[in-house]
C-alpha positions as CSV (number, residue, x, y, z in Angstrom):
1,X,0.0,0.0,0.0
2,X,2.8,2.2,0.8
3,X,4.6,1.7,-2.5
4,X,1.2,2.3,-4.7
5,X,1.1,5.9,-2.0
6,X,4.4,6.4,-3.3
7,X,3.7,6.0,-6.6
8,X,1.1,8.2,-6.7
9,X,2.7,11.0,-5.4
10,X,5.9,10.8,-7.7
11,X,3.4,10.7,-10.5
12,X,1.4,13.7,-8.7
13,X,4.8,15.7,-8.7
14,X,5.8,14.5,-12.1
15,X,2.4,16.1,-13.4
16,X,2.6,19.3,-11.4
17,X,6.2,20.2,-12.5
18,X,5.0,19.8,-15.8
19,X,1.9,21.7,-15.2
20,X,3.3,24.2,-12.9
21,X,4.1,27.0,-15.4
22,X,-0.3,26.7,-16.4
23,X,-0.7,26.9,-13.0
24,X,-1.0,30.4,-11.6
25,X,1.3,30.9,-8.4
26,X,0.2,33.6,-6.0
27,X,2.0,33.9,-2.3
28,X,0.6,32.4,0.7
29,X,-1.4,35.3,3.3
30,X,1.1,34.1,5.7
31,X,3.7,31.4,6.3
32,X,5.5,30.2,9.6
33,X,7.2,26.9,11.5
34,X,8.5,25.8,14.5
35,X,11.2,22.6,15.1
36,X,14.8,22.3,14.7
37,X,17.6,23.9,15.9
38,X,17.0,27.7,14.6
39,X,20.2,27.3,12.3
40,X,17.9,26.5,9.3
41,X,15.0,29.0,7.6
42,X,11.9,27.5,5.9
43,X,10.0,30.1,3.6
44,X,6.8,29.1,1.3
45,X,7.3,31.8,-1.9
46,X,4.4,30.3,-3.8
47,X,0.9,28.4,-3.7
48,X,-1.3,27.3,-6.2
49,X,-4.1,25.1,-6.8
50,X,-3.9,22.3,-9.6
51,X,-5.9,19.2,-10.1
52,X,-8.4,19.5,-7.1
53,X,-5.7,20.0,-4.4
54,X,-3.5,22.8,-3.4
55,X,0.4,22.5,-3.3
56,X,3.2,24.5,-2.0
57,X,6.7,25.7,-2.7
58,X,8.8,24.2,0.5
59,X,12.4,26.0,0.8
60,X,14.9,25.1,3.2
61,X,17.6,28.2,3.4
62,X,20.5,24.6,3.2
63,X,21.7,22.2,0.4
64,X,21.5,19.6,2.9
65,X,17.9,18.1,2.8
66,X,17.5,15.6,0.2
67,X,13.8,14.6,1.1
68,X,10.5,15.1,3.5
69,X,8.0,13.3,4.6
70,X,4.5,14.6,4.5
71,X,1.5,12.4,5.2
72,X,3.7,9.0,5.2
73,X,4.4,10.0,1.3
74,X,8.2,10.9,0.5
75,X,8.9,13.8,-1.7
76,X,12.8,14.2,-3.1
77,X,14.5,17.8,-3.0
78,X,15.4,19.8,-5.9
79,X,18.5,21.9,-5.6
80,X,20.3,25.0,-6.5
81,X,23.8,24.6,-4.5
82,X,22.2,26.6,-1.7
83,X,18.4,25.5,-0.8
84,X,16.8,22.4,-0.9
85,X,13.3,23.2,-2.5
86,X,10.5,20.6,-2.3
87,X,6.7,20.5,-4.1
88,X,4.2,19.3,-1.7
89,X,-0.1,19.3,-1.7
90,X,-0.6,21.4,1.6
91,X,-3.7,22.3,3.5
92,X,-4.1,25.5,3.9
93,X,-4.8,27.5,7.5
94,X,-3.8,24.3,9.3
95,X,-1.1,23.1,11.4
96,X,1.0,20.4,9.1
97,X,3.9,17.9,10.4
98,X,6.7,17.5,8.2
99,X,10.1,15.0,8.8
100,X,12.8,16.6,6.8
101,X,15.8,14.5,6.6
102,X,19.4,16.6,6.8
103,X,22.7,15.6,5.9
104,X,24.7,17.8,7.6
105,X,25.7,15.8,10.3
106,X,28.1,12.7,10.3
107,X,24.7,10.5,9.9
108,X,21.6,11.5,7.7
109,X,19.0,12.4,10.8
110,X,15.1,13.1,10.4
111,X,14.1,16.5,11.9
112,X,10.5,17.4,12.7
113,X,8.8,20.6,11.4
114,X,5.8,22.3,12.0
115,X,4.5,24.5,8.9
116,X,1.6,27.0,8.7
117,X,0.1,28.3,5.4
118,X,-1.9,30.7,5.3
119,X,-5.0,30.7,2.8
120,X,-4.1,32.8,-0.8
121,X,-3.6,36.3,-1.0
122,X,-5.5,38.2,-4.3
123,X,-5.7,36.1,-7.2
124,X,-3.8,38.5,-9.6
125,X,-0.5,38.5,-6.9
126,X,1.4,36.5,-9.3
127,X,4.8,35.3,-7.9
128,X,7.9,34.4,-9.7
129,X,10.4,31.6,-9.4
130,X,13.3,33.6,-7.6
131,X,10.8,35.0,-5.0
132,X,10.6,34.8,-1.5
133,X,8.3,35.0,1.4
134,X,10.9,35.3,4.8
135,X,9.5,33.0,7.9
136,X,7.7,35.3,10.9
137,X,9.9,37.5,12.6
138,X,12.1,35.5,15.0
139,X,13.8,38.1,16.7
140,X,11.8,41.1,17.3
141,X,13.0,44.2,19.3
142,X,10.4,46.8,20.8
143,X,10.1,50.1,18.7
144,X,12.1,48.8,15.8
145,X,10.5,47.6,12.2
146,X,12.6,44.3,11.2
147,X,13.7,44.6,7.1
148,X,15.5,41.2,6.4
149,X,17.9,38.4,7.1
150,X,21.4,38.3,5.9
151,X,21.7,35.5,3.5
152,X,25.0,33.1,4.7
153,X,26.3,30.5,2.6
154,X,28.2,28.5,5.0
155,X,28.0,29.7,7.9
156,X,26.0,28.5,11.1
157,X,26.6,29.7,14.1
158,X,25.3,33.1,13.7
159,X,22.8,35.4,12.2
160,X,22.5,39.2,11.7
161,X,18.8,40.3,11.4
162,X,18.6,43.9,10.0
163,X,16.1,46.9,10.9
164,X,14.9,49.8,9.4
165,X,17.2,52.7,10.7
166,X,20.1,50.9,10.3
167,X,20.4,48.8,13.4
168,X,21.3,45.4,13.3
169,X,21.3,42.3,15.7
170,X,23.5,40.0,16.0
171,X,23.0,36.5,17.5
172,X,25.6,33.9,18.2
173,X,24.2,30.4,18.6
174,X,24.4,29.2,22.3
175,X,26.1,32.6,23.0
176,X,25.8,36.4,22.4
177,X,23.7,38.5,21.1
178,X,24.4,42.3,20.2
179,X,22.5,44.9,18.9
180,X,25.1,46.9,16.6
181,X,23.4,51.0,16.7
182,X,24.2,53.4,14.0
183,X,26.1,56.3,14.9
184,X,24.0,59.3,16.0
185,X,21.2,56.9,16.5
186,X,19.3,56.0,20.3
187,X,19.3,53.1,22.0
188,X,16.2,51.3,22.1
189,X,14.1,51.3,25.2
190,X,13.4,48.5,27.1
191,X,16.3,45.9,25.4
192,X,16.7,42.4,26.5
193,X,18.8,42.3,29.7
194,X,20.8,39.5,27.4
195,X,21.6,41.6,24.7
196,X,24.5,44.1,24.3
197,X,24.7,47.2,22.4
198,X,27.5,48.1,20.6
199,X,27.5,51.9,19.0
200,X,29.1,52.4,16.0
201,X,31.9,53.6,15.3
202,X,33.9,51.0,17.6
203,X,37.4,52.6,17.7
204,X,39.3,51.0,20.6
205,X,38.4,46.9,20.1
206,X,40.6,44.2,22.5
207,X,40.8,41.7,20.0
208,X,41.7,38.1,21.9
209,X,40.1,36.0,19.4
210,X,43.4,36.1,17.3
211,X,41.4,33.7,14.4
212,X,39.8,37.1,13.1
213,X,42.6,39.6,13.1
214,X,43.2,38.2,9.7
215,X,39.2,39.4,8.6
216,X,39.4,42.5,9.9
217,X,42.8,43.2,7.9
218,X,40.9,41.9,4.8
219,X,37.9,44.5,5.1
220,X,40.7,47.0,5.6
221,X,39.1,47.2,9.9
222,X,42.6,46.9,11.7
223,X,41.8,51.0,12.6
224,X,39.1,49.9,15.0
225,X,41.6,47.7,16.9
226,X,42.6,49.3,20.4
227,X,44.7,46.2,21.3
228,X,45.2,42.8,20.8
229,X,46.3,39.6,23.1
230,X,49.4,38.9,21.3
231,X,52.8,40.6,20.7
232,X,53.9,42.1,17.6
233,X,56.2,39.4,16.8
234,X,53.2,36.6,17.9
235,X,51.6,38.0,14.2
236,X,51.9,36.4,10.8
237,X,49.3,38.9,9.6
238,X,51.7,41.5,8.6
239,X,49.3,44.5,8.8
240,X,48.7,43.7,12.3
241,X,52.7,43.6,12.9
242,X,53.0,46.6,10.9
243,X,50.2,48.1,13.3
244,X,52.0,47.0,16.7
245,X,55.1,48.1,15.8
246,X,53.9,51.5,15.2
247,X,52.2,52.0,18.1
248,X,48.4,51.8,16.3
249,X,47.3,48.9,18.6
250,X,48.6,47.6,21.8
251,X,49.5,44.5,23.3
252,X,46.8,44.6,26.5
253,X,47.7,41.3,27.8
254,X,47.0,37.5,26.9
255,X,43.1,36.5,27.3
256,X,43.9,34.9,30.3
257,X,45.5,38.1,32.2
258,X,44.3,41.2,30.4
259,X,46.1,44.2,31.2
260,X,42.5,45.7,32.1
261,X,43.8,49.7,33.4
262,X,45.0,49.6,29.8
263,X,42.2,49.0,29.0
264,X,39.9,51.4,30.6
265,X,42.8,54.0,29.8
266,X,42.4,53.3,25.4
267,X,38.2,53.6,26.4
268,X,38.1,49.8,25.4
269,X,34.3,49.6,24.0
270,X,34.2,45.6,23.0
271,X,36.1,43.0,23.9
272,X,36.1,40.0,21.5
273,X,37.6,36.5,22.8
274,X,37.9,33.3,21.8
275,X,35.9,30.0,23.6
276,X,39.3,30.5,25.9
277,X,38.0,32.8,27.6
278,X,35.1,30.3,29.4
279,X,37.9,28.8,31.2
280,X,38.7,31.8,32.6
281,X,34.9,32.7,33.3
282,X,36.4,35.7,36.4
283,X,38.5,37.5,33.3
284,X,35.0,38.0,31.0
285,X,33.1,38.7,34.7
286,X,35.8,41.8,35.4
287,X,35.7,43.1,32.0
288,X,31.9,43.2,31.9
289,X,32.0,44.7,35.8
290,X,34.1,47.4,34.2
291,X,32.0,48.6,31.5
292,X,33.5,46.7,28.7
293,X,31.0,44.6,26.8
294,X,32.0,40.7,25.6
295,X,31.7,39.1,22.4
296,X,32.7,35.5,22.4
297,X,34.1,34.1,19.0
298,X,32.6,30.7,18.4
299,X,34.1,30.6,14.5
300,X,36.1,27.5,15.6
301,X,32.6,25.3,15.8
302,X,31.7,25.7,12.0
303,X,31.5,22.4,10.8
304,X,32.2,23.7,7.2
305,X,35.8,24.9,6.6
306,X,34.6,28.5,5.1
307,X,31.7,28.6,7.9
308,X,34.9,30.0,9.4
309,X,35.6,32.4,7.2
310,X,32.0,33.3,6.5
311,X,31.9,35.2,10.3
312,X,34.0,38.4,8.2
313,X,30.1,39.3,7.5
314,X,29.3,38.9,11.3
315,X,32.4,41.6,12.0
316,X,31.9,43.4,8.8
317,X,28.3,44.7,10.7
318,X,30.5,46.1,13.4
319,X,32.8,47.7,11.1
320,X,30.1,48.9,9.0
321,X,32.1,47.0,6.0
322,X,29.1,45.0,4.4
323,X,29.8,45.3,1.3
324,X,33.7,44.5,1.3
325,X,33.4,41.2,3.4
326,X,30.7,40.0,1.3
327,X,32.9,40.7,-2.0
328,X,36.0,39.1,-0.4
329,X,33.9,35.8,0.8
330,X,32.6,35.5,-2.5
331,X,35.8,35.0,-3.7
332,X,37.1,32.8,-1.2
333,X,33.6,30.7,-1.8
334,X,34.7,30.6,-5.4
335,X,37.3,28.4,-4.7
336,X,35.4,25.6,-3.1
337,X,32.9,26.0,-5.9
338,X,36.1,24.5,-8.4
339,X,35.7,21.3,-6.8
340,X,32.2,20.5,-7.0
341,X,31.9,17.6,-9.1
342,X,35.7,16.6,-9.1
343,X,35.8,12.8,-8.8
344,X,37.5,11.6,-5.3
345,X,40.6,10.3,-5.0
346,X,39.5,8.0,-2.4
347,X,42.9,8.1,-1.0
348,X,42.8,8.6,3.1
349,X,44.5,11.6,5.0
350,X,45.1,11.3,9.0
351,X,45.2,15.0,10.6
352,X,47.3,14.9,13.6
353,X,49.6,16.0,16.4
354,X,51.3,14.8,19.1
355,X,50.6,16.4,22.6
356,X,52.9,17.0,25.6
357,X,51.4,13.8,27.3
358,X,52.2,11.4,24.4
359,X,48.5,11.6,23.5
360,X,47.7,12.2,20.2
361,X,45.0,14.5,18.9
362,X,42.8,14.3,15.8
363,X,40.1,16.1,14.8
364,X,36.1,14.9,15.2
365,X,34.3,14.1,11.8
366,X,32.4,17.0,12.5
367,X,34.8,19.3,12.6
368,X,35.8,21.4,9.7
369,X,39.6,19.8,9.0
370,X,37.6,16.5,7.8
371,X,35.3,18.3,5.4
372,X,38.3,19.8,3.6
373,X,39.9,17.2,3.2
374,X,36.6,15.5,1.6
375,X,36.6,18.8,-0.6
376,X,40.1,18.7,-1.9
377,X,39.2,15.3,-3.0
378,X,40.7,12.9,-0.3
379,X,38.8,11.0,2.7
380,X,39.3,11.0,6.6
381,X,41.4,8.4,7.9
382,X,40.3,8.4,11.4
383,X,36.3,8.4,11.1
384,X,36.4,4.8,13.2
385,X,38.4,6.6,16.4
386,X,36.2,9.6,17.3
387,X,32.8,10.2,18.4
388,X,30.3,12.1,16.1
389,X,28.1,13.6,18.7
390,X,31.0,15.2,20.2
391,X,30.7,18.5,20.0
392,X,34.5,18.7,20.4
393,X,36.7,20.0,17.0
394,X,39.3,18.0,18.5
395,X,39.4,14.5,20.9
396,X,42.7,12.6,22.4
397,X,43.6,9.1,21.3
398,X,46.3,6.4,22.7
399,X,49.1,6.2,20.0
400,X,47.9,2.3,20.1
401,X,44.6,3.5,18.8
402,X,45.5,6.1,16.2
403,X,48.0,3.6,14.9
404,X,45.9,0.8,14.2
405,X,43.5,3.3,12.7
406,X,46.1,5.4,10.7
407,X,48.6,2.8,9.6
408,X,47.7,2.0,6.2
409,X,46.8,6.1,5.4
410,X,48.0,7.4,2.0
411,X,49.0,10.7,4.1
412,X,49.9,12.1,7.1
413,X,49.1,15.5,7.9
414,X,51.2,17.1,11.1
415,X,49.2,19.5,12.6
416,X,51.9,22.4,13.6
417,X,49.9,25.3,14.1
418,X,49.0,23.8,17.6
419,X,52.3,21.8,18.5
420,X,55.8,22.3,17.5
421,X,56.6,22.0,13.6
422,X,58.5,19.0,12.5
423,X,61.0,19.7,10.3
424,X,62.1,16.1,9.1
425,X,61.2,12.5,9.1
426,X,63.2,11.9,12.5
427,X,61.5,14.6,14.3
428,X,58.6,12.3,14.0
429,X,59.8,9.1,14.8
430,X,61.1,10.8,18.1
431,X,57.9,11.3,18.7
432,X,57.7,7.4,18.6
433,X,59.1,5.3,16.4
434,X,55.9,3.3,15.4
435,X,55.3,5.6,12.7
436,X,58.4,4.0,11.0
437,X,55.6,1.3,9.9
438,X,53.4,3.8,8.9
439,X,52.4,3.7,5.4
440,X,52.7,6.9,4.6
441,X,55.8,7.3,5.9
442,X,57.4,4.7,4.0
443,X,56.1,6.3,0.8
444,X,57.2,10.0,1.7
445,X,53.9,11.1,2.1
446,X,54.4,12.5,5.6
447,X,53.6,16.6,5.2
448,X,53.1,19.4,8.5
449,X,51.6,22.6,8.4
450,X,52.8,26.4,9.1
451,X,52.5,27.2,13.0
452,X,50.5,30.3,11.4
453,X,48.0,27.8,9.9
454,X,45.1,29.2,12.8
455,X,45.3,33.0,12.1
456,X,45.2,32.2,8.5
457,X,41.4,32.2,9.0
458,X,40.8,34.4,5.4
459,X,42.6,31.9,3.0
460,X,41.2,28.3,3.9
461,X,40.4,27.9,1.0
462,X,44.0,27.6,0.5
463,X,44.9,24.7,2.3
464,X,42.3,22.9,0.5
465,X,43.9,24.0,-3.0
466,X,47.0,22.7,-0.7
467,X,45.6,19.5,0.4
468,X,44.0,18.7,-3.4
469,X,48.0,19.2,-4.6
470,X,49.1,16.5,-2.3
471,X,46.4,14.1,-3.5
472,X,47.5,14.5,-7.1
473,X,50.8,15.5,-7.1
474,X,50.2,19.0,-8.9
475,X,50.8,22.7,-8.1
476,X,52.3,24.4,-5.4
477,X,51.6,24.1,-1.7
478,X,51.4,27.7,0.9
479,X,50.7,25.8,4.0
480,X,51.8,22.3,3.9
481,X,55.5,21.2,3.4
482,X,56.6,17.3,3.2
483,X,58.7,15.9,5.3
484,X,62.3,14.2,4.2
């Protein structure tokens, strides 16, 4: 019975695509859901009625929904590389249940939504294929008119929901939120207590999050820098160096032990630090006791390598640099786009390093390390070693484990951004001299990244293009060097 349901409704859809373009579209009175984890929008641009029944234009702001279930019948997605659009018979001014399947995470897993249509607005409202109909208003903030959402590619850790007058509001998942004010403009009455405001310009900015120095030098934003956690010489971002050296932006102490009179003394209006700075939960208490607002960086739990790089349009809002972040992402989004469809090498990478303890640390299939590597055309060695509902980027192994797990790996990828940098084949056997029987070892493919490899957060890309050279042998590398 099932498979005659199922049969029906692919010939349904098969007819209605067909049929669509006679149909006429007109946009729903109103549209809204509920379920999931907020990270993923679902808008309804069109409805129209066609053979007796009345169906809907589903769109899920991801790539990463191949199907739903609606009514125990299974409808397949159509894609454009950024939404996963679906065709489904709706009824109209009613609560419906729909199980949308995702594939972003290390397993395919069935999320349930809640949709709401609202009956047909004016007959001669006709709607056209591009268009579309944002969900209700998730975010509202008393006395201001909300305009629109800004579109991210990758990331999804945070949003930026815009308002008429310029204001915007930032939200940080399982973290901040800020609203950003335009210069001149008031602060709205009766905020949040939860959220901060932030007035543009920012011109004195303690940057600990040293990930993003390297977006705010690309949006040409290092003049809103007050200080930073790291020395002049700490910097392979030469335009911060350039800056410490002459005397443009302090060094106001590591996260951990921030030189905070300095602080107050350069009128310090925004502190952004890394997920450090929850281990030292008294340093973000004293800075906020002080006046100084917090804004914790949580780049490094993109699961997508450019998600990473995407949060240039989170800091370009504070900046007031729209327009240049979005032009420099596109870019950098270009390069992934080179690899779509390149046929996988299926040849296995391990991503490593050896701590102090003898331990050694790989990264969790989540994370965005193993996705680059899937990108640049190779597959994750160590899939069988790590849990993937950690939320951890990174997880601790025994050398026992990682060996019988990375042994017979095409490649070997040293992680030296974190630990020290290996600069030969004996440095890592004196690190222990099982990886003598390594594979990759025995076939010269052992390579280590730069120790800048983490501030290098505006050309990932790179190290893919780096990563896609090793697999076949062609073109230069920037980050990686191999090991003789």
């Amino acid at each position: 019975m099932i498979h005659i349901r199922r049969l029906a409704a692919v010939l349904a859809l098969c007819m209605c695509l067909c049929l669509t373009a006679l149909a006429e579209e007109r946009a729903p009175e109103g549209f809204s859901f509920s379920g999931g984890s907020g990270k993923v929008e679902i808008t309804c641009p069109a409805i129209w009625e066609d053979g007796g029944a009345t169906w809907a234009r589903i769109v899920f702001s991801s790539p990463n929904y191949p199907k739903v279930v609606s009514e125990g019948v299974e409808y397949t997605a159509e894609h454009d590389g950024d939404t996963s659009i679906f065709t489904l018979p709706v009824t109209l001014d009613a609560d419906m249940a729909i199980v949308a399947t995702t594939t972003a995470m290390s397993q395919p897993h069935d999320i349930t939504y809640t949709i709401h249509i609202g009956a047909t607005a004016a007959a001669d409202t006709i709607v056209e294929e591009t268009a579309t109909v944002e969900a209700v208003d998730k975010t509202p903030i008393e006395g201001l008119t909300w305009e629109r959402r800004m579109p991210l590619k990758y990331a999804t850790d945070f949003s930026v929901d815009y308002y008429e007058g310029g204001y915007a509001l930032i939200d940080i998942v399982d973290g901040d939120r800020a609203l950003v004010v335009p210069e001149g403009a008031s602060v709205p009455e009766n905020l949040p207590g939860d959220v901060l405001v932030l007035q543009r310009p920012l011109k004195s900015v303690y940057l600990a999050a040293t990930s993003a120095m390297a977006l705010f030098d690309r949006m040409d934003a290092l003049d809103m820098l007050g200080s930073c956690s790291l020395e002049a010489d700490g910097w392979s971002v030469e335009n911060a160096k350039a800056a410490m050296e002459a005397g443009d932006m302090l060094f106001a102490g590591k996260y951990s032990e921030p030189d905070y009179e300095l602080l107050l003394q350069t009128g310090c209006d925004l502190a952004i630090e890394s997920t450090m700075i929850f281990h030292t939960p008294k340093v973000k208490e004293m800075l906020e006791t002080l006046g100084i607002p917090v804004l914790v960086d949580r780049s490094s739990y993109e699961e997508h390598p450019l998600g990473r790089t995407e949060w240039i349009k989170l800091y370009a809002v504070l900046a007031g640099k729209e327009d240049e972040a979005a032009e420099f992402f596109d870019a950098r989004a270009a390069i992934i786009d080179e690899y779509a469809g390149y046929p996988n090498t299926e040849k296995t990478v391990a991503f490593f390093y050896i701590s102090s303890d003898g331990s050694v640390v790989v990264r969790n299939v989540t994370d965005y390390v193993p996705k680059m590597i899937e990108i640049a055309g190779g597959r994750y060695a160590l899939k069988d070693i790590v849990d993937p509902d950690s939320s951890r980027s990174s997880v601790s192994t025994t050398m026992e484990q990682f060996y019988d797990a990375a042994m017979d790996a095409d490649y070997l990828i040293y992680n030296a951004s974190i630990a020290a940098p290996l600069n030969s084949m004996d440095d890592l056997y004196a690190l222990s001299p099982l990886f003598k029987d390594f594979k990759a070892a025995q076939n010269g493919n052992v390579w280590c990244t730069g120790k800048d490899l983490y501030q290098e957060t505006d050309d990932v890309g790179e190290l893919i293009v780096d990563i896609h050279n090793m697999l076949t042998g062609e073109g230069e590398m920037r980050f990686l060097t191999r090991l003789d």
